[in-house]
N, C-alpha and C positions, 0 to 999 in steps of 0.2 A: 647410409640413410637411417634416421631414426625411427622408432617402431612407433604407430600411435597407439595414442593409451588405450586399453581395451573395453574402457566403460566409455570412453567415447565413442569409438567401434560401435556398439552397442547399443549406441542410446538411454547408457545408465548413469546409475553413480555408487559411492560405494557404500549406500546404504541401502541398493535395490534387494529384493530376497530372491532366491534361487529359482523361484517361480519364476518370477521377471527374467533372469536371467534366460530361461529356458525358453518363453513366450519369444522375447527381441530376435533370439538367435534362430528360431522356427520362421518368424516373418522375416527374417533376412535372407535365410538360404532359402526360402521360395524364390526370394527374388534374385539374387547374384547366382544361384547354381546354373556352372558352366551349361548346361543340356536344357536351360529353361530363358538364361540370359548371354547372347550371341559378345555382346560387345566387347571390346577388348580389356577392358578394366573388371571384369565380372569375374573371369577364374581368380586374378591378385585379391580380388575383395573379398572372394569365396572362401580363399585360402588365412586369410586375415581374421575372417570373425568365425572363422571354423577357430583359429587357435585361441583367440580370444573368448570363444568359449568354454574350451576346452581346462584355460586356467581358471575363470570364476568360475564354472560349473564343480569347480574340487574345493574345498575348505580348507586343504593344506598348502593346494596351490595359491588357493587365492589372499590366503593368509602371508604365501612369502610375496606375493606379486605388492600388496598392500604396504608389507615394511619396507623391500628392496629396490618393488620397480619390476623393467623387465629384468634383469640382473638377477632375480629371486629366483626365474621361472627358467633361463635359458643356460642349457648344457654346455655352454663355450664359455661361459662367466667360471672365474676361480673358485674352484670347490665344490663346481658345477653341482646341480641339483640333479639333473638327469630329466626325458621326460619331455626333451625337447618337440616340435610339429612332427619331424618324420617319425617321434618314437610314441606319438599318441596311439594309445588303442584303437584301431580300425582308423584314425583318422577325424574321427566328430567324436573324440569322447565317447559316451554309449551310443552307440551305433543304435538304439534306437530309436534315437532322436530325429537322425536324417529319414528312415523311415515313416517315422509319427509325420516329418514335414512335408513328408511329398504324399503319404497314403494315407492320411485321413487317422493316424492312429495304427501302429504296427507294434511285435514285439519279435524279440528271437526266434521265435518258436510259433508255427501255428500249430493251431488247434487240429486233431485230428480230427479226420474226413471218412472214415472205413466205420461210422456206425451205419446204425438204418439211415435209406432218406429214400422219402414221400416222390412216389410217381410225380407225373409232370402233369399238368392242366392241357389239357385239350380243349379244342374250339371247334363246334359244326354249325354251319349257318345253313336256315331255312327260309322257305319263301312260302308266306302264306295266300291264302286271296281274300277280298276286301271282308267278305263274311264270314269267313273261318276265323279273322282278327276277334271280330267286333261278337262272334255268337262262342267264341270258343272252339277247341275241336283235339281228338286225339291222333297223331301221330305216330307212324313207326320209321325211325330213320337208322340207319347203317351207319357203322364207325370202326375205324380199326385204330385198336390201341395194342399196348402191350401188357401180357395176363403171364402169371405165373407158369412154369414148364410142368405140366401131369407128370412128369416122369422124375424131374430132381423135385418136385414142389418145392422149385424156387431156388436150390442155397448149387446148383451149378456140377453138382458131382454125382459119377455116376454111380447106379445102385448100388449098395456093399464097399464101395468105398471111401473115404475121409477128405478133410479140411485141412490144409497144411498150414504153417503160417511160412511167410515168404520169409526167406534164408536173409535178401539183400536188404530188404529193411526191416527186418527184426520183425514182423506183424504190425510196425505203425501206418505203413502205406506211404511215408515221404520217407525220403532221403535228403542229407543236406554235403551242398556243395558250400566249397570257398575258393574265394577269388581274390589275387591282389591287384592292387592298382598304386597309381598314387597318391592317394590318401588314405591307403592301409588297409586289414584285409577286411571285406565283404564274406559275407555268410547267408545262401540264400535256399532256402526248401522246397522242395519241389514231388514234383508225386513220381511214387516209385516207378522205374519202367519195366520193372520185371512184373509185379501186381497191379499195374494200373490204378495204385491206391487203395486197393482194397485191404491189402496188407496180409491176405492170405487166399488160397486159390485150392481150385479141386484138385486131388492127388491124379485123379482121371477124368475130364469131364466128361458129362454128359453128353452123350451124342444127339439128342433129337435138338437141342439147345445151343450146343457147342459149350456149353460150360457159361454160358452167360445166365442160365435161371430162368430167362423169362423168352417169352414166344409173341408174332404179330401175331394176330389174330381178328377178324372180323366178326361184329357182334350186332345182331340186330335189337334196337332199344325202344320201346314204349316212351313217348313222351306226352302229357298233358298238358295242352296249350287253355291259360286261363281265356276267359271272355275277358275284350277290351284293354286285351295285350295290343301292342305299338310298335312302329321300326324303332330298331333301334336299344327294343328292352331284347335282357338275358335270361336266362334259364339255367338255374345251379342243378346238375345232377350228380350228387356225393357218391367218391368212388368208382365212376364213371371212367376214369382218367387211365394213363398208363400204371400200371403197378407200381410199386418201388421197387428199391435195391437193397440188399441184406435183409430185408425183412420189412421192410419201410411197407407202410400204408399206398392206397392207392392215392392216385391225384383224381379233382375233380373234372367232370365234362361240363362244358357252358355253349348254351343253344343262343344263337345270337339270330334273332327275329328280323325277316324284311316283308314288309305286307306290301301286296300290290294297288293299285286303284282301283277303282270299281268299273270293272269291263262294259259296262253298258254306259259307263259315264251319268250316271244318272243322279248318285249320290256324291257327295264332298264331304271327309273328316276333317275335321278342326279340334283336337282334343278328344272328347266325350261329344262334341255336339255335331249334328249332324245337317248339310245341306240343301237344299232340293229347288229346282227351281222348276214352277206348275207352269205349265203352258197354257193359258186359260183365253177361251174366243172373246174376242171384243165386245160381243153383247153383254155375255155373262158380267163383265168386269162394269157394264154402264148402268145397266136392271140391276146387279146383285144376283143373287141366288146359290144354292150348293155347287160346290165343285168336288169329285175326287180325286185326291191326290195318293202317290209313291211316298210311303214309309219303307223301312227296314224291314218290317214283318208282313206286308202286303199294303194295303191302301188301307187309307181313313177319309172322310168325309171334312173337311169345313165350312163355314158360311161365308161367303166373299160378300163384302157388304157395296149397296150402291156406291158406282162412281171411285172404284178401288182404282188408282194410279199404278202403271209399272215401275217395277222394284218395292212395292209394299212387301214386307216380312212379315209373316204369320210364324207364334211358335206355338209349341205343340208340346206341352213336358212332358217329361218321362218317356221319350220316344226317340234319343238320339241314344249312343253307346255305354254299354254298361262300366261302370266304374271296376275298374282293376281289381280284388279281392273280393267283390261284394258278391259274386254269385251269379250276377244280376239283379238283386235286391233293388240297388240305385242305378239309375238312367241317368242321361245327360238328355238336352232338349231335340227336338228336331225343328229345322228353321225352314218354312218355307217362303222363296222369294217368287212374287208374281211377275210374269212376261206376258204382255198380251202376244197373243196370236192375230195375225192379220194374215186373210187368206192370199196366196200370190194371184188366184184365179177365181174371176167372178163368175157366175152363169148370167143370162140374162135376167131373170127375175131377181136375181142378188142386187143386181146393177140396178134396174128398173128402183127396187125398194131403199137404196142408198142414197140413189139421186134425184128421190122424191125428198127424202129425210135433209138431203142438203138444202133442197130450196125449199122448204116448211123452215130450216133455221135462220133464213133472212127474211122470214113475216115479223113486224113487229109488234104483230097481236103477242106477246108472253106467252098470255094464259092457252089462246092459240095454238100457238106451236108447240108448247107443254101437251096440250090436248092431243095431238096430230103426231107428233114426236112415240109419245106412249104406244100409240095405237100402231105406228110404222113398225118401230124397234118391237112389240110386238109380233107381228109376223115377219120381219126378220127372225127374231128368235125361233117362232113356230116353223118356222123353212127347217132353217138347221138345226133343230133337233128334230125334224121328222127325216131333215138326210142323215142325220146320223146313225138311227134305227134302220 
């Protein structure tokens, strides 16, 4: 069977540049490599634009593939070239191509790992109550992280003794293995097992540590809750965090807030502003007159005007929750929504002055029952504000 052309393969031609060449062959073996594509044509097609990489990606090679054909490139032709699929380097040409194609970007070699590195970030979550959110408040909460050993301060060895560097990987902290397969040999890095990547270790450790450095340890922490903090916000406290390793900096602690409701159900947050709903007697809301109402900071005073309907909203600025940063400088509003109260239970005289007031509203004197009306809802009102004293 004859070979197909390899800029076919490819998706090229023979004026593509070696960049191209390198891009097709990346999107291709994502998609035909055997361990990502099951089907049966996937390893032959794997195996096909791996070698047809293999020749455009060389300039020599693809220089004889150009004059001769496959005949320029394959070791059974007379005169052979040499260099044929099984004699490719690892298989894909530079081996770090198939790398770069499945891991985002790879090279031979990584990068060592046995410098400093920064403790780890820690998380404590607390639960505030509806007034400690909105007024502010200081807290002391407990946390156990990881702190440096008093004893090695940190580097793992015990007193009077040294820092070796590991025999089996030289002080880098990897080792590298290699593997063959069929499509040639594999080269992969790994962390040392005898230094667990540190690449060097205490001649003797530490006993109160064991030779790792650093210790649990529980720590009680001061934290300042702003006014008009919310669920949901955080709290950075720098260094807070486990220590690090080699020398590394600590990591940070982050307070993540959950505020309760208001236990008395009395108040509603919405943002910065705040709800309330007045429960105001039927008279009040038909005459008019002062009511006191629940704020945040105790009661305030305002004027219910004649004939106020329930669900009427009265606001109030500068009396709902203080803005995040400000101190308290800026307030958010307080909204109060009217409910008439209607008693469940009349006395007599309630009832007697009710069901006078009902039949004065089917006179059709007006001015009348305006007159008589005044005078009823009058002592009704004078009843109950003298029961209420």
């Amino acid at each position: 069977m004859s070979k197909k052309d390899y800029y076919e393969l490819l998706g090229l031609n023979k004026s593509s540049s070696e960049d191209e060449v390198k891009k097709a062959y990346k999107k291709l073996a994502k998609q035909y490599h055997p361990d990502v594509n099951k089907t049966p044509e996937a390893e032959r097609m794997f195996k096909d634009i791996s070698e047809a990489n293999e020749v455009l990606s060389d300039q020599n090679k693809r220089a004889r593939y150009d004059k001769y054909g496959h005949a320029g490139v394959d070791p059974q032709a007379s005169g052979g070239f040499g260099g044929g699929f099984d004699g490719f380097s690892g298989g894909f040409g530079d081996i770090s191509d198939i790398f770069e194609a499945f891991m985002g970007g790879g090279s031979r070699k990584s990068s060592r790992q046995n410098g400093p590195q920064k403790g780890s970030d820690l998380r404590k979550d607390i639960e505030l109550d509806f007034k400690e959110a909105i007024f502010g408040v200081e807290k002391d909460i407990s946390i156990t992280h990881l702190e440096n050993c008093d004893s090695c301060k940190g580097n793992g060895a015990e007193k009077g003794t040294k820092i070796i560097n590991c025999a089996t990987c030289g002080g880098v902290g990897q080792v590298q293995q290699t593997q063959r397969s069929f499509f040639g040999s594999f080269s992969s890095i790994t962390t040392c097992p005898k230094c667990n990547g540190e690449g060097k270790f205490p001649e003797k450790p530490c006993t109160p540590c064991n030779g790792r450095g650093r210790l649990t340890k529980d720590k009680k922490v001061k934290v300042k809750i702003p006014s008009g903090i919310y669920s949901g916000a955080k709290i950075r406290m720098p260094n807070e965090g486990d220590m690090g390793s080699r020398g590394g900096g600590a990591g940070d602690l982050y307070i993540f807030i959950h505020v309760k409701d208001d236990a008395n159900n009395v108040f509603e947050r919405r943002d910065n502003d705040i709800y309330v709903e007045a429960q105001l007697p039927y008279y009040l809301v038909a005459l008019g007159g002062e009511a006191k109402v629940p704020t945040l900071d105790g009661e305030t005073k305002i004027e219910i005007p004649t004939g106020t309907p329930t669900g009427k909203v009265f606001t109030v600025k500068g009396e709902g929750v203080p803005l995040l940063g400000t101190d308290g400088r800026k307030r958010g509003d307080l909204h109060i929504i009217v409910n008439i109260s209607v008693p469940q239970k009349l006395s007599e005289q309630e009832r007697k002055l009710l069901q006078e007031l009902a039949e004065l509203n089917k006179d059709n004197d007006k001015h009348k029952v305006k007159e008589h009306n005044e005078g009823i809802i009058g002592a009704i009102k004078s009843f109950f504000v003298h029961e209420d004293k």
